[in-house]
Each structure stands twice: as structure tokens, then as C-alpha cells.
Kinemage of the C-alpha trace (Angstrom):
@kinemage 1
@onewidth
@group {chain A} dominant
@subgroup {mainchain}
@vectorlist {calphas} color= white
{ca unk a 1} P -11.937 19.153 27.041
{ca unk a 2} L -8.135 19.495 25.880
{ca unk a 3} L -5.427 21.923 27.811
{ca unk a 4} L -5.709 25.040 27.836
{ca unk a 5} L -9.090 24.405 28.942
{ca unk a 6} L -8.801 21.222 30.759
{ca unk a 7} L -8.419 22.039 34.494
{ca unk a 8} L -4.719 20.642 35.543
{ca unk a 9} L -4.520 18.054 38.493
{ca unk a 10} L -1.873 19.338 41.888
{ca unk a 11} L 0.667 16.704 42.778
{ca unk a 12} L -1.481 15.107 44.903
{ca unk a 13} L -4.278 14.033 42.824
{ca unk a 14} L -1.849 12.853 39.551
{ca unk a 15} L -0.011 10.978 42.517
{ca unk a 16} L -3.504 9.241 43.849
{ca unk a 17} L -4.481 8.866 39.889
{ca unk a 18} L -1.384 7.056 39.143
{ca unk a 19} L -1.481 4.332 41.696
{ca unk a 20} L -5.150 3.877 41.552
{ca unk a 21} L -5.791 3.596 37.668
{ca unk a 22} L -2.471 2.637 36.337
{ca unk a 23} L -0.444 0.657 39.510
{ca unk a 24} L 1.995 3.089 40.059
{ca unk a 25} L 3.695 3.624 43.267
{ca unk a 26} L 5.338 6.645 44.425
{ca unk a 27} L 8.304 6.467 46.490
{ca unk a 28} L 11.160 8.399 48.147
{ca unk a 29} L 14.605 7.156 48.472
{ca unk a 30} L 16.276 9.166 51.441
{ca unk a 31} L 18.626 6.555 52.326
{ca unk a 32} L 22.152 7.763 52.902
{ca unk a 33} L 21.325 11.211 50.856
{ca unk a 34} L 20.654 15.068 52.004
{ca unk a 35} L 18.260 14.939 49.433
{ca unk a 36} L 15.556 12.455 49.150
{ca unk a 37} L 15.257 11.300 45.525
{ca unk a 38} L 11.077 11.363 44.570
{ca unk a 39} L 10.114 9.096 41.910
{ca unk a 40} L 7.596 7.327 40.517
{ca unk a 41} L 7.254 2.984 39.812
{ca unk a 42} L 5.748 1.105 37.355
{ca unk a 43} L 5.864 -2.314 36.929
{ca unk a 44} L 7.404 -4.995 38.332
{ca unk a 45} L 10.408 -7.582 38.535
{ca unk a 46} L 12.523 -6.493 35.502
{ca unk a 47} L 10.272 -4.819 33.943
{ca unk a 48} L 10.106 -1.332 36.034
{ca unk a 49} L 10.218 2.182 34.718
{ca unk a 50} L 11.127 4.921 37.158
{ca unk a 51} L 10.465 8.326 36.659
{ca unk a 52} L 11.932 10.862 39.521
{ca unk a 53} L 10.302 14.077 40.313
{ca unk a 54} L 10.184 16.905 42.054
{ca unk a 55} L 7.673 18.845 43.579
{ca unk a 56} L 7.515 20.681 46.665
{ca unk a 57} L 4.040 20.255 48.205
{ca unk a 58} L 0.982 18.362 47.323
{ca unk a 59} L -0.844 21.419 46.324
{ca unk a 60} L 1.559 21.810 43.462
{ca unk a 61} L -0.137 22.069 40.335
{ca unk a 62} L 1.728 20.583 37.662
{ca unk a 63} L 2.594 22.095 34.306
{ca unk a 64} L 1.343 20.341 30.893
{ca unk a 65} L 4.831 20.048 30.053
{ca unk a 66} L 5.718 18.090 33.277
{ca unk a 67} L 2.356 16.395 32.933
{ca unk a 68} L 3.499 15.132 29.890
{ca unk a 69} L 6.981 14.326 30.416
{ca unk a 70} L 5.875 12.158 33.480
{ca unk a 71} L 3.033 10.544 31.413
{ca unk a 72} L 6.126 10.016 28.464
{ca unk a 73} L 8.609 8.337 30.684
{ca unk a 74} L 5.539 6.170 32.404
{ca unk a 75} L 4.233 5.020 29.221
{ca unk a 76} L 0.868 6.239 29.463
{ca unk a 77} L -1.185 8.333 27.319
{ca unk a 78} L -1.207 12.035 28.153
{ca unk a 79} L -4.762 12.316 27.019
{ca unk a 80} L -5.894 10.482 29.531
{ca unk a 81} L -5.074 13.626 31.429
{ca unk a 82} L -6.657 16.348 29.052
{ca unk a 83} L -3.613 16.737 27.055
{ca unk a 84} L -2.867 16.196 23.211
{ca unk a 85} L 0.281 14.454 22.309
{ca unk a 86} L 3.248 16.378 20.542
């Protein structure tokens, strides 16, 4: 079923998702910052992609646009998630 029907994951399960089915790990950098900097990790030796976000609790839902920016910068295809490309 494609968006707008296809029920959108919350943070938490794209987050689980990612790092089961397609070996990405999520990480936050807090060193030396007032922020923490999220971001996601694919990849490894020289060959990672990083992909920060931001999201405020693990209940978040995320938006089709995020969905598919984070898919976009992670290389993977947003249908796998319900969406169409474009």
C-alpha cells in the first residue's frame, strides 16, 4: 500500500528497521557540544554515509518527506518504506 495510505513508522521503529535490515547504526556525538549531534551510519572503513537527524522522542512519527530524505542520503529505496520515489 503506497503513502497516503501506508501507515508511517515513529522514530523508533525506522531506527530498529535500519540497523536490522540494512546495517545501519545510529549514533549520538555529544562530545564537547551542548547539543548532541544524532545521526545515522552506513557502511564502513571509507566507505560511510552519515545522515544526522533530529527527532525528539522515539514516539515521533516521521514525515514522508523526512522518510524520504533519510532513505535519499542512506541510499536505500524509499519504497521499501511505503513510499514512491519523486
Amino acid at each position: 500500500m503506497a503513502y497516503p495510505f501506508t501507515k508511517l513508522p515513529t522514530f523508533f521503529e525506522f531506527r530498529e528497521r535500519l540497523e536490522k535490515d540494512y546495517k545501519c547504526k545510529y549514533k549520538i556525538d555529544d562530545d564537547k557540544t551542548p547539543f548532541p549531534i544524532q545521526y545515522f551510519e552506513k557502511g564502513s572503513g571509507k566507505k560511510k554515509i552519515t545522515c544526522a537527524v533530529s527527532f525528539n522522542n522515539d514516539a515521533e512519527i516521521l514525515t514522508p518527506s523526512v522518510l524520504r530524505s533519510i532513505c535519499k542520503r542512506l541510499k536505500i529505496n524509499p519504497k521499501h518504506f511505503g513510499l514512491l520515489i519523486g
